[in-house]
C-alpha positions in Angstrom: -6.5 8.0 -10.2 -9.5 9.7 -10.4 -11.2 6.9 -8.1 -8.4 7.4 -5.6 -9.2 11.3 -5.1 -12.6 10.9 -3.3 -11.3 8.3 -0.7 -8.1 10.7 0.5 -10.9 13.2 1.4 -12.2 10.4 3.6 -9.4 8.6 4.8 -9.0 6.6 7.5 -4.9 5.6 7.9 -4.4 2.3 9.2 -0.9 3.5 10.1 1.1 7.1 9.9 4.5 7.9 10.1 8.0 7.5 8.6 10.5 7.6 10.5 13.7 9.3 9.7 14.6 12.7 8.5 17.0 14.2 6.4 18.8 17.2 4.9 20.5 18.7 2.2 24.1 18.4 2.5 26.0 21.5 3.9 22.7 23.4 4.5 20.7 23.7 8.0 17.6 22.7 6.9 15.9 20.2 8.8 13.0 18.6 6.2 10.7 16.0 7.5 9.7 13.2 5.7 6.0 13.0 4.4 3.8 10.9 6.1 3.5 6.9 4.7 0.0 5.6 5.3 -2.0 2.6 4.5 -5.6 3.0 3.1 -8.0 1.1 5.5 -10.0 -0.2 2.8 -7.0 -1.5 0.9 -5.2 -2.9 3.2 -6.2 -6.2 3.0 -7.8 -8.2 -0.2 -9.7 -12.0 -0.3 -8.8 -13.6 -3.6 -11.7 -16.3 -4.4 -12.4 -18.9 -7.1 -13.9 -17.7 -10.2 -17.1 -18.0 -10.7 -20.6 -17.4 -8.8 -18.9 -19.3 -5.2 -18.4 -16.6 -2.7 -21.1 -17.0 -1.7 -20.9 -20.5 -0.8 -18.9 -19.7 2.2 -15.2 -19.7 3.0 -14.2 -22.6 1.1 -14.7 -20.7 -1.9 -11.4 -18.6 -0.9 -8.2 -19.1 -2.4 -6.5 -17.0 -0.7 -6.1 -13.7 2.3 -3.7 -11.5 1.9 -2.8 -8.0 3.9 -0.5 -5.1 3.8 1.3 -6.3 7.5 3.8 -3.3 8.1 6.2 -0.8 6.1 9.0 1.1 7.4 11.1 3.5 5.9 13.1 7.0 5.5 13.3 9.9 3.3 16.2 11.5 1.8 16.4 15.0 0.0 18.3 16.5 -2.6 18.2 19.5 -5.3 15.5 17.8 -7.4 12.6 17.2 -4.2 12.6 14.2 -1.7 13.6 10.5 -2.5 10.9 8.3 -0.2 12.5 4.3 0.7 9.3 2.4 1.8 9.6 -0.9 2.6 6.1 -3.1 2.8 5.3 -6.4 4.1 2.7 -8.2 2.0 1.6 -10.9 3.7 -0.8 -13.9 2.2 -2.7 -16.9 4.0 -3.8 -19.8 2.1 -7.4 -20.9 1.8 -9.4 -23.7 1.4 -10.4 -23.0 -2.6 -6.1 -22.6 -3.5 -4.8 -25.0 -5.8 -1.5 -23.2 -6.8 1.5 -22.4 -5.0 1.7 -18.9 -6.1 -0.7 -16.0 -5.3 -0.8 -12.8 -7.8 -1.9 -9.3 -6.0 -1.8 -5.8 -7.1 -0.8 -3.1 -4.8 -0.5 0.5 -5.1 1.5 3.6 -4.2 -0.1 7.3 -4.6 1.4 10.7 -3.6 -1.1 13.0 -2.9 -0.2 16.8 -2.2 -1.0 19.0 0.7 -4.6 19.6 -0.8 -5.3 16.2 -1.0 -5.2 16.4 -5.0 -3.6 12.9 -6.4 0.1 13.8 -8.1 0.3 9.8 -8.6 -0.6 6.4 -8.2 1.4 3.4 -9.6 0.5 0.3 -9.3 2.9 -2.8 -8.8 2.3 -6.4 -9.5 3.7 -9.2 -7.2 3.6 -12.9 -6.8 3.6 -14.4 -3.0 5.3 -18.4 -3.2 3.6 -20.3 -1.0 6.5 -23.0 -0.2 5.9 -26.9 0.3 2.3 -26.7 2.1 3.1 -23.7 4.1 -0.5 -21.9 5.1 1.3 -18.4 5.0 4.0 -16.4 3.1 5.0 -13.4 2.8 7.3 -10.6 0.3 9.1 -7.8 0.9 8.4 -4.9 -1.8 10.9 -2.0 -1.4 9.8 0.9 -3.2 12.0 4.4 -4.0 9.0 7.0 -5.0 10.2 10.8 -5.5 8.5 14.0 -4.9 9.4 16.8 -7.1 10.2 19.8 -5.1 12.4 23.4 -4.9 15.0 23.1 -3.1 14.5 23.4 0.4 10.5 23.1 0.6 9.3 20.6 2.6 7.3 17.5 2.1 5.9 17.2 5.8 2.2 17.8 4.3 2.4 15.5 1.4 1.5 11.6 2.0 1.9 8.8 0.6 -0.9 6.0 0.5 -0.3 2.1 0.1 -2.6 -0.4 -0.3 -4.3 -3.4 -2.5 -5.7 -2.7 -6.0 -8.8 -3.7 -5.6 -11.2 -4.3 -8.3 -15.0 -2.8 -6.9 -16.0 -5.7 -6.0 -13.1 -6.5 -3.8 -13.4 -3.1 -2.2 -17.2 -3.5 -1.0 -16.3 -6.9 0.0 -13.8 -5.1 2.2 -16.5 -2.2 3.5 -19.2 -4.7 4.2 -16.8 -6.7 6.2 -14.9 -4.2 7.9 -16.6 -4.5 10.9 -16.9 -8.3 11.5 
């Protein structure tokens, strides 16, 4: 978590957003939701062979894999604001893949107003690749909660999506960002 902290003081949303309000019922109060982001340096991961290949060239990768879209709504009640995200993982299939199944890590973090982490999860997955189909996808639906008094809003929290990415994955992603 601590790792995470630095990069929301720097972040750079691939997308912003979520669409749908709510309210408490029989009260007045129109709360927005808080805003659903992905991080731009996690939002996409290469998965190679093991060993010393990458930098062979791009037979060496097993697979690509991105975080394609999410959508979603926000619902509040006495205890804070319930957040239903919906993500689109989405994998291609590379020259160095042998199986039919690609394992990724992806993450969900609240951070508050002043940027401070309250907390990141991270959530395994498997993407099937069926037959000899070059690109699959999942659907990860996702219910995190934001403890709150009633009636505060959560229009200044956000919540950030993206790959776990182990450190080499994640200057892999910076040192190719821009090709």
């Amino acid at each position: 978590m601590a790792a995470l902290a630095p990069a929301l003081a720097a972040i750079t949303v691939v997308g912003l957003a979520l669409g749908g309000c709510s309210s408490f019922s029989g009260d007045k109060l129109d709360l927005a939701c808080p805003k659903v982001g992905i991080l731009a340096d996690t939002a996409k991961v290469t998965l190679f062979r093991p060993g010393a290949g990458r930098n062979a060239g791009p037979t060496d990768v097993v697979a690509h894999a991105v975080v394609g879209d999410y959508s979603g709504s926000c619902t509040y009640d006495e205890t804070g604001v319930t957040i239903d995200v919906s993500l689109a993982l989405v994998a291609e299939r590379g020259p160095a893949m042998v199986d039919t199944q690609v394992p990724l890590n992806y993450f969900v973090a609240i951070s508050k107003p002043d940027g401070s982490v309250v907390t990141k999860n991270v959530f395994p997955t498997t993407i099937d690749f069926p037959g000899n189909a070059p690109r699959a996808g999942s659907r990860e639906d996702l219910q995190p909660h934001i403890p709150l008094p009633r009636g505060q809003d959560a229009r200044s929290y956000r919540v950030l999506v993206g790959f776990q990415l182990t450190p080499d994955q994640l200057e892999y992603n910076r040192r190719f960002a821009a090709k």
